[in-house]
TORMARDREN-584392 format. One record per residue (C-alpha): x, y, z; residue number from 1. Coordinates in pm, 1 decimal, always signed. Layout:
<recs>
{px X&py Y&pz Z&seq NUM}
...
</recs>
This chain:
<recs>
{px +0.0&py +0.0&pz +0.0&seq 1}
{px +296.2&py +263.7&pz +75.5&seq 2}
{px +476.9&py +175.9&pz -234.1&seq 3}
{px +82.5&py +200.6&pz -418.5&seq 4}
{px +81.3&py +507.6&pz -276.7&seq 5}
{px +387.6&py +692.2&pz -321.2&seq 6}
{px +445.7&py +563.2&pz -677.0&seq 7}
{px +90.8&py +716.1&pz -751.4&seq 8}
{px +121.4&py +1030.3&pz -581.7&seq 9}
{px +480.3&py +1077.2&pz -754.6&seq 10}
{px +309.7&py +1063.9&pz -1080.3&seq 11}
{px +39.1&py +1299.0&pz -1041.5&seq 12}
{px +282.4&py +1588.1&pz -847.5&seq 13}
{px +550.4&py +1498.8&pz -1130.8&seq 14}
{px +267.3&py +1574.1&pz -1405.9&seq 15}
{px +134.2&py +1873.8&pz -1224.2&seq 16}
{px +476.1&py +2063.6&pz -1154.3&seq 17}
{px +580.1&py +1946.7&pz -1484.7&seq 18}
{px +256.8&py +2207.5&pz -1616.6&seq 19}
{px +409.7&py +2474.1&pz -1434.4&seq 20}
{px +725.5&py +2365.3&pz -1586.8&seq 21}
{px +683.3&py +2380.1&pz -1905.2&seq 22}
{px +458.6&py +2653.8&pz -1913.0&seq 23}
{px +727.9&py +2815.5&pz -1732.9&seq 24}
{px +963.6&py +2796.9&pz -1976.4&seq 25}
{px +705.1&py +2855.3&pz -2283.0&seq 26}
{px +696.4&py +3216.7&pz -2175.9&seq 27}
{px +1047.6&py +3221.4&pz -2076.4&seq 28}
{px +1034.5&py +3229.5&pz -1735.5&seq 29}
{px +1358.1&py +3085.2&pz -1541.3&seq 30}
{px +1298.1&py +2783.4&pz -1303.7&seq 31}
{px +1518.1&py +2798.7&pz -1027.2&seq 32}
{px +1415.0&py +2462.6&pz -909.5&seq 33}
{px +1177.3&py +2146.0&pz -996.9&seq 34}
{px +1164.0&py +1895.7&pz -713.3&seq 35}
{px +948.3&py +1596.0&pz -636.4&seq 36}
{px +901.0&py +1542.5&pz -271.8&seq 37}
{px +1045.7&py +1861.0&pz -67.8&seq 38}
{px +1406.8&py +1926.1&pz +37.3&seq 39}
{px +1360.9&py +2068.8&pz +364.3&seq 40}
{px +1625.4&py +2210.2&pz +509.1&seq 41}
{px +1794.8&py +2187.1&pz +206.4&seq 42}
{px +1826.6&py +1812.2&pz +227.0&seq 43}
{px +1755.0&py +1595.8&pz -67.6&seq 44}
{px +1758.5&py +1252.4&pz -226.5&seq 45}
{px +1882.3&py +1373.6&pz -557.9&seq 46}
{px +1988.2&py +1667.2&pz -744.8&seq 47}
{px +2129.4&py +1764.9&pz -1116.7&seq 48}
{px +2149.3&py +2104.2&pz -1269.1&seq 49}
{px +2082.8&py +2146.9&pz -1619.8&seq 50}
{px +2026.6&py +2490.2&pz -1834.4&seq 51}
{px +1997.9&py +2682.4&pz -1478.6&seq 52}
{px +1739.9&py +2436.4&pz -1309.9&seq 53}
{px +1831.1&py +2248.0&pz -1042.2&seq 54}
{px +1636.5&py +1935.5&pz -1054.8&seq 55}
{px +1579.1&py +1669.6&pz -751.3&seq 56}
{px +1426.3&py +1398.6&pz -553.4&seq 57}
{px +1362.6&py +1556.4&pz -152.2&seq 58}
{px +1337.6&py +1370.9&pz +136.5&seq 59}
{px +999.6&py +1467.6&pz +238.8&seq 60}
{px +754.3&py +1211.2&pz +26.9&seq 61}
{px +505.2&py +1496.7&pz +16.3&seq 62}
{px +400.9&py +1707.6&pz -260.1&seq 63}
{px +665.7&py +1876.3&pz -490.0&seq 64}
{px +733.1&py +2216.9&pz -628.6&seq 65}
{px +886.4&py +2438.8&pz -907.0&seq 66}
{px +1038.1&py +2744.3&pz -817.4&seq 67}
{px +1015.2&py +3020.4&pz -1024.1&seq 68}
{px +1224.0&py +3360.9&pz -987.1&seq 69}
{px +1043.9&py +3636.3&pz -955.8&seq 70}
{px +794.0&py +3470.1&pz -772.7&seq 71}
{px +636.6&py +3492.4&pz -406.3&seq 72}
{px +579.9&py +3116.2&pz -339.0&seq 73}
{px +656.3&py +2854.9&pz -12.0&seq 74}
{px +975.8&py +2931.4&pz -47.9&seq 75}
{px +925.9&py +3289.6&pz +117.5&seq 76}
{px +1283.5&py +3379.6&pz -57.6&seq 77}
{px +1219.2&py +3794.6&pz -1.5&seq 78}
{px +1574.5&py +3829.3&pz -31.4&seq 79}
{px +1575.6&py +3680.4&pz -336.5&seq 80}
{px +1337.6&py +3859.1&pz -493.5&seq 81}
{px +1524.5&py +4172.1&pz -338.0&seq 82}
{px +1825.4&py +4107.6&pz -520.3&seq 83}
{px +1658.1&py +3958.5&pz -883.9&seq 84}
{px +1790.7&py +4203.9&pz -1161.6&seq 85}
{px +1666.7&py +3989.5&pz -1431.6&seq 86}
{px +1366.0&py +4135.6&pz -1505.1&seq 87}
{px +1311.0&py +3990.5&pz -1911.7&seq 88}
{px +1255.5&py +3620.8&pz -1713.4&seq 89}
{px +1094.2&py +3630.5&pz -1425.1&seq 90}
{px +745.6&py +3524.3&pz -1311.8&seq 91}
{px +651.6&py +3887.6&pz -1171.3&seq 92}
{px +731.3&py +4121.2&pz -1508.2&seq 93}
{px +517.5&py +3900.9&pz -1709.7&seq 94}
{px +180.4&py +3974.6&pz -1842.5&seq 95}
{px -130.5&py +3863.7&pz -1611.6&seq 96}
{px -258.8&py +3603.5&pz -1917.4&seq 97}
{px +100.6&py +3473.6&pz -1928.7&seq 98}
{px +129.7&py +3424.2&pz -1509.7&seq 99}
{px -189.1&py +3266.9&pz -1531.2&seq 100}
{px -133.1&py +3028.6&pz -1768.8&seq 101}
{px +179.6&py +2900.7&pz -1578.6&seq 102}
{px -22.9&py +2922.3&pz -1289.8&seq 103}
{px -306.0&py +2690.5&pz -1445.4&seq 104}
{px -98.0&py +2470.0&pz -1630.0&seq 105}
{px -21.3&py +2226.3&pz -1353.5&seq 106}
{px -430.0&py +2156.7&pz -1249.3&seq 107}
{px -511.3&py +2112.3&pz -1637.1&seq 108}
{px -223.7&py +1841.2&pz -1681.9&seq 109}
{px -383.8&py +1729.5&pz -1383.4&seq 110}
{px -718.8&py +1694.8&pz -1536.7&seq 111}
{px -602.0&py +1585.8&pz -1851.6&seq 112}
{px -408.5&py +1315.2&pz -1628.6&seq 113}
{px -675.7&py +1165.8&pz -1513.0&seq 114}
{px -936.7&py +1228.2&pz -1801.3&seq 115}
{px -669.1&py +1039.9&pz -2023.0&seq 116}
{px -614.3&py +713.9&pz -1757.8&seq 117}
{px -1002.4&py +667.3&pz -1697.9&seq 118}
{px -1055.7&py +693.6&pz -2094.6&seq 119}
{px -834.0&py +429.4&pz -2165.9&seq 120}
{px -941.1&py +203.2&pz -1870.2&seq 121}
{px -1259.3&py +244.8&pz -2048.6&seq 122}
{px -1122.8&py +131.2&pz -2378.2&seq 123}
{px -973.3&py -173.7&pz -2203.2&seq 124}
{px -1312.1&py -271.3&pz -2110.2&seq 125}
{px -1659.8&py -411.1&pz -2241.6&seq 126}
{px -2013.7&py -228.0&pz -2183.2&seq 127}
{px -2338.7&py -399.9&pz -2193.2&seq 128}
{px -2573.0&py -304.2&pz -2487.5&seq 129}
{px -2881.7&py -236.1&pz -2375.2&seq 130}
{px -3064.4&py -425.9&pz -2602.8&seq 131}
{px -2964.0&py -732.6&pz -2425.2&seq 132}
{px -3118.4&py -710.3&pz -2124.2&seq 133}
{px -3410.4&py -906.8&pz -2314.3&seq 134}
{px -3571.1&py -920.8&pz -1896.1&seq 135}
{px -3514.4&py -599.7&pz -1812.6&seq 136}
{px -3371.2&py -491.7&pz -1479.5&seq 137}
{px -3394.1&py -616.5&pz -1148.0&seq 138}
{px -3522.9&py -348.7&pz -916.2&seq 139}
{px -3384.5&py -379.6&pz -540.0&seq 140}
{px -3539.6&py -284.2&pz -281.9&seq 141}
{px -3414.9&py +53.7&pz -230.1&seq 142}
{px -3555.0&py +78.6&pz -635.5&seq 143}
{px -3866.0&py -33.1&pz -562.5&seq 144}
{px -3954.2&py +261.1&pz -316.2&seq 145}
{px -3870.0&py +491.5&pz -611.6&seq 146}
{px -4110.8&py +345.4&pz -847.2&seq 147}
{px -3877.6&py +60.5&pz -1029.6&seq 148}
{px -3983.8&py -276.6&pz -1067.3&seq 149}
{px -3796.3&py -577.2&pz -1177.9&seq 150}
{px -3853.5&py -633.3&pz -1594.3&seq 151}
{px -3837.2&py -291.4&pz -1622.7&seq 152}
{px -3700.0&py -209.6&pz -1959.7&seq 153}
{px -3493.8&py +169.0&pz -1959.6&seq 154}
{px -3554.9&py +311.6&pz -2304.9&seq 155}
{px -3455.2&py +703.9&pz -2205.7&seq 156}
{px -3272.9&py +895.0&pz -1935.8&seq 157}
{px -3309.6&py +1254.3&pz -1909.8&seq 158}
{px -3489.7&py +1233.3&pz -2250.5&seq 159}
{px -3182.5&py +1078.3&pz -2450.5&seq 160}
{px -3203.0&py +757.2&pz -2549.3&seq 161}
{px -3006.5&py +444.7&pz -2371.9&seq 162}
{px -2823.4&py +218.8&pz -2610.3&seq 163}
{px -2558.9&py +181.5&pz -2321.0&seq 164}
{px -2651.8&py +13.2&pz -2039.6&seq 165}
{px -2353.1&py +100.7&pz -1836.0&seq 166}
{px -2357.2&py +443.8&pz -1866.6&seq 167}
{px -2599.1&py +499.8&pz -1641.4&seq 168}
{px -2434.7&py +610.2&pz -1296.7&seq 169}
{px -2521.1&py +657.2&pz -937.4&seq 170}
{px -2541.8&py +1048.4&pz -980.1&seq 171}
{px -2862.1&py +985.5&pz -1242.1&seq 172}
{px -3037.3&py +815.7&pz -929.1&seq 173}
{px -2971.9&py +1179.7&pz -773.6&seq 174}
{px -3147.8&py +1361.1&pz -1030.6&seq 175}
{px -3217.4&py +1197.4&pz -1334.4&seq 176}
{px -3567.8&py +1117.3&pz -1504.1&seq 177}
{px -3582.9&py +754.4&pz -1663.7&seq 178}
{px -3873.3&py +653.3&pz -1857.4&seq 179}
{px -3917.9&py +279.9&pz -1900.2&seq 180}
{px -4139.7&py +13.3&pz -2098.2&seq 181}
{px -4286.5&py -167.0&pz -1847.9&seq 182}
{px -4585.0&py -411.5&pz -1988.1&seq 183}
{px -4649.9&py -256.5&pz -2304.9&seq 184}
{px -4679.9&py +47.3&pz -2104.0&seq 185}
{px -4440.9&py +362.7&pz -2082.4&seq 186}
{px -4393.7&py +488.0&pz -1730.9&seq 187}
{px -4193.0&py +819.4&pz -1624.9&seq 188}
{px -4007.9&py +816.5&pz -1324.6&seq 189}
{px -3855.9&py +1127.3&pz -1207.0&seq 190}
{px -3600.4&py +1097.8&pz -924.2&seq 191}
{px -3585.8&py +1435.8&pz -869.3&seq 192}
{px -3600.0&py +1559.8&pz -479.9&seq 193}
{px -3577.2&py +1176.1&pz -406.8&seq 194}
{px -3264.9&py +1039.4&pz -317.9&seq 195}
{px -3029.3&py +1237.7&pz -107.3&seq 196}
{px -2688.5&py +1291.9&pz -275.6&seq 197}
{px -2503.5&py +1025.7&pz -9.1&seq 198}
{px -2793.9&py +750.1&pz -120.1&seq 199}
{px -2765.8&py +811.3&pz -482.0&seq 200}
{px -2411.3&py +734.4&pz -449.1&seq 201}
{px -2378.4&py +442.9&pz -151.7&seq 202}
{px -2687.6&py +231.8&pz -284.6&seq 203}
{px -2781.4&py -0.8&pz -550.6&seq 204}
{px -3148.8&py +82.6&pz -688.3&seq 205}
{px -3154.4&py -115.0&pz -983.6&seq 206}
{px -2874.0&py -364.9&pz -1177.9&seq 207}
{px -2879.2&py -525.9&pz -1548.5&seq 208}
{px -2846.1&py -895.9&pz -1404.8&seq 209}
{px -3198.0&py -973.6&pz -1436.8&seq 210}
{px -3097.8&py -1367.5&pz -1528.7&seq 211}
{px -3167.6&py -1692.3&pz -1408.7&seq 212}
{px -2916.3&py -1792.0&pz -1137.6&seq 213}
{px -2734.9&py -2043.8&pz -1351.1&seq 214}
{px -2428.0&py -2119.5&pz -1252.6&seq 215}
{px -2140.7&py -2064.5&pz -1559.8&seq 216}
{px -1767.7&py -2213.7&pz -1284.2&seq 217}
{px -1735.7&py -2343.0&pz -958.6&seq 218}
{px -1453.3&py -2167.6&pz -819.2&seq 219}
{px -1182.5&py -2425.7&pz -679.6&seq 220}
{px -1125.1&py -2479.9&pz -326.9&seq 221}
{px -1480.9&py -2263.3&pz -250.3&seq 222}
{px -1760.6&py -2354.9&pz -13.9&seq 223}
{px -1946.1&py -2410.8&pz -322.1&seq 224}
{px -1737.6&py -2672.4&pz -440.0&seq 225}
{px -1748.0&py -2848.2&pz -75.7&seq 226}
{px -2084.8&py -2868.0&pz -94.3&seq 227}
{px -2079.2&py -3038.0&pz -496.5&seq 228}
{px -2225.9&py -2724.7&pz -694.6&seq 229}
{px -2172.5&py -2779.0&pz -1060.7&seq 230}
{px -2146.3&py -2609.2&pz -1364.7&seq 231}
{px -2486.9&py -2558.5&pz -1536.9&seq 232}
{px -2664.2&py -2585.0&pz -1185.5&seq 233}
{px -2940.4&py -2351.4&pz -1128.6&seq 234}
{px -3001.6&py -2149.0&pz -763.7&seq 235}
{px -3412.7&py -2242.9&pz -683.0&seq 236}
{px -3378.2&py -2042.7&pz -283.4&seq 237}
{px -3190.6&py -1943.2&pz -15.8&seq 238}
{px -3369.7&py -2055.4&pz +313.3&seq 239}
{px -3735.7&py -2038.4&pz +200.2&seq 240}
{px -3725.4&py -1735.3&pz -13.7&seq 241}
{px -3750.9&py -1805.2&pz -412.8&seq 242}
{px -3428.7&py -1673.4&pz -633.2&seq 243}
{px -3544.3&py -1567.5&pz -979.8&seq 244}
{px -3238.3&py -1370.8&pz -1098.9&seq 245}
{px -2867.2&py -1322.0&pz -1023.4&seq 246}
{px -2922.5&py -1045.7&pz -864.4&seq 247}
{px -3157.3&py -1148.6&pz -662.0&seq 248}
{px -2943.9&py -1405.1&pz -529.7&seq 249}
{px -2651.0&py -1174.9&pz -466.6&seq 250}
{px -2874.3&py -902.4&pz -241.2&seq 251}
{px -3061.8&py -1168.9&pz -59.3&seq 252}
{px -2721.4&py -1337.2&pz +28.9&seq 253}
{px -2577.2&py -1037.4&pz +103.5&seq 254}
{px -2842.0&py -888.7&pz +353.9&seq 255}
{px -2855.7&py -1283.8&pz +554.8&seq 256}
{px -2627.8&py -1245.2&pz +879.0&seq 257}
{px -2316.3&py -1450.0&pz +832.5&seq 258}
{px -2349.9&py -1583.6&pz +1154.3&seq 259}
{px -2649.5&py -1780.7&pz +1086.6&seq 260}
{px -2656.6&py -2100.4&pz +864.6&seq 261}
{px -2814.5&py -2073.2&pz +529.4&seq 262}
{px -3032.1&py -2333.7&pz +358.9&seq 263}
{px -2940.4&py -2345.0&pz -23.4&seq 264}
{px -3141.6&py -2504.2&pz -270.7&seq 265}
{px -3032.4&py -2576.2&pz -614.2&seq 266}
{px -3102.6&py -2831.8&pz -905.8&seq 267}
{px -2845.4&py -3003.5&pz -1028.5&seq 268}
{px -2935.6&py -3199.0&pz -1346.2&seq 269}
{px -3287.6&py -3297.2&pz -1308.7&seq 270}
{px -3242.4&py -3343.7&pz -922.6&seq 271}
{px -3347.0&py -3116.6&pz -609.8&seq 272}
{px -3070.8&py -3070.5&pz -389.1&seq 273}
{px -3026.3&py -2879.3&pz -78.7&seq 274}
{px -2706.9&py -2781.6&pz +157.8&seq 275}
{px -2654.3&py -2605.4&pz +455.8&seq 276}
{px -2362.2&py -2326.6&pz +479.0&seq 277}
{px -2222.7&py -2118.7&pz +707.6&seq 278}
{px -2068.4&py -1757.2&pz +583.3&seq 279}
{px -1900.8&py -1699.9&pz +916.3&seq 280}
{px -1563.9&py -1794.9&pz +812.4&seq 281}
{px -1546.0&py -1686.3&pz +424.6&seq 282}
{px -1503.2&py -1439.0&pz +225.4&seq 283}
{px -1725.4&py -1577.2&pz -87.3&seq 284}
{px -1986.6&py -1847.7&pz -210.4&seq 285}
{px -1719.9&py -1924.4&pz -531.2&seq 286}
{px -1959.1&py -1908.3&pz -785.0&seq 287}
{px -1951.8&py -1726.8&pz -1118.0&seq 288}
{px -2282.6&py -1684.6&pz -1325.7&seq 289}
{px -2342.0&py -1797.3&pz -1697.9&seq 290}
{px -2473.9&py -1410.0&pz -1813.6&seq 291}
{px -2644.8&py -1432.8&pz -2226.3&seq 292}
{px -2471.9&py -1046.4&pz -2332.1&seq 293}
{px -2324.3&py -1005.1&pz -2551.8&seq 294}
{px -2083.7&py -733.5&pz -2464.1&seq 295}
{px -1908.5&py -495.7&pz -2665.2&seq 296}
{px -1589.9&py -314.1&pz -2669.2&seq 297}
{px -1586.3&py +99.0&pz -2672.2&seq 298}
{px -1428.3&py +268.0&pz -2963.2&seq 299}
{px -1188.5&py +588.1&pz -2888.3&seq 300}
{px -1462.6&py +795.5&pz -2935.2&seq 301}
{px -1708.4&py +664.8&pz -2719.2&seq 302}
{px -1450.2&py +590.8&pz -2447.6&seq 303}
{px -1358.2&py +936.4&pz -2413.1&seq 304}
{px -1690.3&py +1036.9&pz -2410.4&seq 305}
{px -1720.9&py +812.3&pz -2123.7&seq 306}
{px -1400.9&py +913.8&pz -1955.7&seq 307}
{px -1512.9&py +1216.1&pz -1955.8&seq 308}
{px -1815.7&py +1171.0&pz -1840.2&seq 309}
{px -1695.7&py +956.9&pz -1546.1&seq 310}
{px -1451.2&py +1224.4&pz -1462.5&seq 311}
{px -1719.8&py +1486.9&pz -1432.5&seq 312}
{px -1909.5&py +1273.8&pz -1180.3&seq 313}
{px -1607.9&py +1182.6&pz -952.0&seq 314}
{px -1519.9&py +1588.3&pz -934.0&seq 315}
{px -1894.5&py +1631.0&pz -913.9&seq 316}
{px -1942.9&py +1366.7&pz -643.8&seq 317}
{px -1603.7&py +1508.0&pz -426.5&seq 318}
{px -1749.7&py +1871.9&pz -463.4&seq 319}
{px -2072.4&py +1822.9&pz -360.9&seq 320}
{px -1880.8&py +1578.8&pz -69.7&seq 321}
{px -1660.6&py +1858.5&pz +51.9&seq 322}
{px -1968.8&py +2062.8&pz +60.4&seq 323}
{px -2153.6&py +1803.3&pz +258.1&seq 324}
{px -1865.1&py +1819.1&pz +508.9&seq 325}
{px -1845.8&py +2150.3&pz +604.9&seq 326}
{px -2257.4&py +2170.6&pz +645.7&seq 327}
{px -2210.3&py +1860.8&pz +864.0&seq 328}
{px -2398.6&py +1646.1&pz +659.4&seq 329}
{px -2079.2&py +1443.0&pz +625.2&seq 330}
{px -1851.6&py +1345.7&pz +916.2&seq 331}
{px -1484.4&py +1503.4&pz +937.1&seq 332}
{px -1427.6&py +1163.3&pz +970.2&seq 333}
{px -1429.7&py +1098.4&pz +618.4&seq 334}
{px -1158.3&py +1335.8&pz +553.4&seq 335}
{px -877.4&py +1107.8&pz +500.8&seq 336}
{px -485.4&py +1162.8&pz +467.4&seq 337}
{px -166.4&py +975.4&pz +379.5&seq 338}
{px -273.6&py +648.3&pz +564.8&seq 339}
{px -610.6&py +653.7&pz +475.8&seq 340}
{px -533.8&py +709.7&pz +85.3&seq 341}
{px -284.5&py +431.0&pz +134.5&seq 342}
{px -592.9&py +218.2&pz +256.2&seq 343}
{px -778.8&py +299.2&pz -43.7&seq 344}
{px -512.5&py +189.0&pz -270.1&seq 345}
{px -537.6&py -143.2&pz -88.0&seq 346}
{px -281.8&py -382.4&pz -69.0&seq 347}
{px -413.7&py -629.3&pz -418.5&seq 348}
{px -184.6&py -605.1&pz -717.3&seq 349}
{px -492.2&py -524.7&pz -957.3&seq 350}
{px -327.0&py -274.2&pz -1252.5&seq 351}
{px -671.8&py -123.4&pz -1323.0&seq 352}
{px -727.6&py -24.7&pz -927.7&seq 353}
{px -445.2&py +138.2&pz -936.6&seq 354}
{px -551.1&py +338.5&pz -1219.7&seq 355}
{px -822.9&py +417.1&pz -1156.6&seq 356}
{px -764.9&py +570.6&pz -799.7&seq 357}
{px -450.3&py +768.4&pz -968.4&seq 358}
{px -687.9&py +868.0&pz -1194.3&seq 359}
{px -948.8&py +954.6&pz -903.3&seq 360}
{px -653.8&py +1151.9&pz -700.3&seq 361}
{px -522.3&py +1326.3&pz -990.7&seq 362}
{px -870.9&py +1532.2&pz -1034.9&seq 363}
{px -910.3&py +1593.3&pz -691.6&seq 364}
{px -593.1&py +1741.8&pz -641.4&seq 365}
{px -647.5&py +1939.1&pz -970.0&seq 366}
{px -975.7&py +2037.0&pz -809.1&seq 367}
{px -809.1&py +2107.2&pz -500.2&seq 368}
{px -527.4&py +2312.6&pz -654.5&seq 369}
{px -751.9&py +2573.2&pz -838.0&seq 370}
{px -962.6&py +2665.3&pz -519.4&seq 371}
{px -852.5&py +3012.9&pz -407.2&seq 372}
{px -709.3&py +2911.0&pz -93.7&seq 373}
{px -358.2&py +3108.2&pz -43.1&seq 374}
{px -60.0&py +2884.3&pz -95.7&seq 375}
{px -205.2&py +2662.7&pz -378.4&seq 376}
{px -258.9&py +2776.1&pz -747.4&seq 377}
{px -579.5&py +2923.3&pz -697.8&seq 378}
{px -484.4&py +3156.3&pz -430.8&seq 379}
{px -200.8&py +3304.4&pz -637.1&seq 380}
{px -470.3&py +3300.5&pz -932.9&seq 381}
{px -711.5&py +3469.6&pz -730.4&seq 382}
{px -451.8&py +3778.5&pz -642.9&seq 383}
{px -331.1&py +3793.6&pz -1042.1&seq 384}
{px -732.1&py +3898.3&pz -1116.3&seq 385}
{px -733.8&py +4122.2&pz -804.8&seq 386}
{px -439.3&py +4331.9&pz -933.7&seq 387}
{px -626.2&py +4308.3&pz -1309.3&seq 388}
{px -958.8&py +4412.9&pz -1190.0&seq 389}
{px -861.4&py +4657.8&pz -918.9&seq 390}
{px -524.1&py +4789.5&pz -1125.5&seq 391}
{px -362.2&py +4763.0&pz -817.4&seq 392}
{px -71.2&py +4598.5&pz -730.7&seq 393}
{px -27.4&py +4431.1&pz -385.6&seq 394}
{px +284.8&py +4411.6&pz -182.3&seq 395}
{px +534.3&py +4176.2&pz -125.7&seq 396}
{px +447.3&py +4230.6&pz +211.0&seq 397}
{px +82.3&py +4157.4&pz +218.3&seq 398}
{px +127.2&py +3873.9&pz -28.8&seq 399}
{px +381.6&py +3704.5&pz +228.7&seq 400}
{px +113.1&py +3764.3&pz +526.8&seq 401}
{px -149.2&py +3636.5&pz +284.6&seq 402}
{px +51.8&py +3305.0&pz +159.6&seq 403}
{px +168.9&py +3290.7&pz +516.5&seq 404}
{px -181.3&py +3267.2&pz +650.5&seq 405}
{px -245.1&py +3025.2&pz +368.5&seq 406}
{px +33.5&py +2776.5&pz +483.8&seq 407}
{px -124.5&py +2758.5&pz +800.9&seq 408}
{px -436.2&py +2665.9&pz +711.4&seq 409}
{px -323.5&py +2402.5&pz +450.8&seq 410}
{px -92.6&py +2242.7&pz +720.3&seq 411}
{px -328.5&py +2240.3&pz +941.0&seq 412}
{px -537.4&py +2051.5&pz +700.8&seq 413}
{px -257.2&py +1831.6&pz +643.2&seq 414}
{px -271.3&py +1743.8&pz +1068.1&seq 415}
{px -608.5&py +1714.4&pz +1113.6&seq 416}
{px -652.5&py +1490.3&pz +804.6&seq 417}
{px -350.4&py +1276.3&pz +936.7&seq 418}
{px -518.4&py +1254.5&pz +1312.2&seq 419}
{px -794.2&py +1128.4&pz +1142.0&seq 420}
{px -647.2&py +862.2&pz +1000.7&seq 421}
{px -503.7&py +754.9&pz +1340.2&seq 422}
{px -801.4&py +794.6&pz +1495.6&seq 423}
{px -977.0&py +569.7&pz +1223.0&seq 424}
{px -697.5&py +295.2&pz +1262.2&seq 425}
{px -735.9&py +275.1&pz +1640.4&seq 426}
</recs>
């Protein structure tokens, strides 16, 4: 999980300083420095110079930075800046649209980061037409309180047609209208108002597996192979309720307590057979389900489309989050840190999980980056269109109190998100 973690981090502050970087030197602009991790105190993994800019690993696996002269950053290098006579390259001389360019070149690498690993994850995977689902959906039960019911067929959301069942996300349970064929009839439901943002995006309301429980492998060494289920053998109940569909099977199973023992029934062949399990000790039944789609693979188009679209809804879904927090909808407790990122990463080898949560950190930090909080990009953005509004240029002074003020509140971030993750461990 550490190496996860600092190997994915490393990548998105390598591709966000290298925006400031290159943007940098695009209006020629000299870079003192361009670190990964910080050299406090001067110390540091790794260093070369080359055409003036000191480049280098630090010691502090946190974060990175490029330093630019002419320019009032972390560093707080006044004297510096008091003694700069090369006024034709540095950050402070240049036009506002040039400053912030450099400025928002490291969130847009950022975005572009993550837009581009999501798209092709996407292209790397298979979607389900939604022409297959010849039964419809199943409807759980938090979908049946909105109106859903299992056979359902989805013909539009928000009044565009769905050819693709699997672009239908959590955030259209939020606020979406779906209109649906449901026995020769069309029915409207409109979500709106209905499901709070934190539902829409923890539950399951409806899912494509609408198929009879057969099973397609037996996993080896499972408790489904102790107990002799086949290939080809079809799931009749679980203790005395009746299993129509896959997913069916999987929410009943999942809502029984694991402590309890759990009468299966299943036909195998032409014969009725029944077995009683116990969850308590395992992780899984071990079966995989025959499913009739016929999937299909994305083109480039339509997978950026999608990546796109997915990347919209995970800085949608962390904005509205954030938001959430600081009403006190949300727990602080779900503000997480190094440790708790870590956990997230998880300690499998899967490729695409790893992806995908680089992916997932690389917007958020964009996000992050562009607010106008003093210290990060969008602070020193923010001041740029005060001095272009108001024609009035501030300090050195006040823009050291104001980045200084800024520092504090981002470390203190930085504390109270690592506390948390202590807190959460204990």
């Amino acid at each position: 999980m550490i190496i996860k973690l600092l190997v994915g981090l490393s990548v998105i502050v390598f591709i966000h300083e290298l925006g400031h970087f290159l943007a940098a030197k695009l209006f020629k602009v000299k870079v003192e420095k361009f670190y990964l991790f910080f050299d406090i105190g001067g110390k540091k993994l790794f260093s070369i110079k080359k055409n003036g800019t000191e480049f280098g690993i630090g010691w502090f696996p946190l974060g990175g930075y490029v330093k630019m002269s002419g320019m009032i950053d972390e560093s707080f290098d006044l004297e510096g800046l008091a003694n700069s006579t090369d006024k034709d390259h540095e950050f402070r001389y240049k036009p506002a649209w040039q400053r912030l360019i450099i400025l928002s070149a490291g969130v847009i690498l950022n975005f572009i980061l993550g837009i581009g690993l999501i798209t092709g994850l996407t292209l790397n995977q298979e979607f389900i037409p939604n022409d297959e689902l010849k039964n419809g959906i199943y409807a759980y039960q938090a979908g049946e309180n909105l109106g859903f019911q299992s056979g359902d067929k989805i013909l539009k959301l928000n009044n565009h047609n769905i050819d693709n069942y699997s672009s239908i996300s959590p955030l259209d349970f939020y606020k979406g209208t779906f209109l649906v064929e449901r026995n020769n009839q069309i029915v409207e439901i409109d979500l709106t108002g209905k499901v709070s943002f934190m539902d829409a995006v923890r539950k399951k309301f409806i899912s494509p597996m609408n198929f009879l429980p057969i099973i397609e492998n037996v996993q080896s060494g499972s408790l489904a192979e102790r107990i002799n289920m086949q290939k080809k053998d079809l799931i009749l109940k679980l203790d005395t309720i009746q299993i129509t569909s896959i997913a069916e099977f999987q929410e009943k199973l999942q809502n029984i307590n694991r402590n309890d023992s759990i009468l299966i029934e299943y036909e195998s062949g032409s014969i009725v057979k029944q077995a009683k399990v116990s969850l308590q000790n395992e992780a899984y039944l071990g079966i995989i389900f025959s499913v009739p789609i016929k999937y299909q693979k994305y083109s480039f188009f339509s997978a950026l489309i999608s990546g796109c679209k997915s990347s919209f809804e995970l800085l949608y879904t962390n904005v509205i989050s954030l938001k959430l927090i600081f009403t006190g909808e949300v727990s602080t407790k779900s503000v997480s840190g190094p440790i708790g990122i870590a956990k997230i990463y998880g300690d499998d080898t899967s490729i695409e999980r790893f992806i995908n949560i680089t992916a997932m950190l690389s917007l958020v930090i964009g996000f992050m980056n562009i607010l106008p909080i003093p210290g990060l990009d969008g602070g020193h953005i923010l001041i740029i269109l005060f001095e272009t509004i108001t024609r009035r240029k501030l300090s050195e002074k006040v823009q050291t109190v104001i980045l200084t003020i800024g520092m504090v509140l981002i470390l203190g971030l930085m504390l109270f998100a690592i506390i948390n993750d202590i807190v959460n461990l204990i």
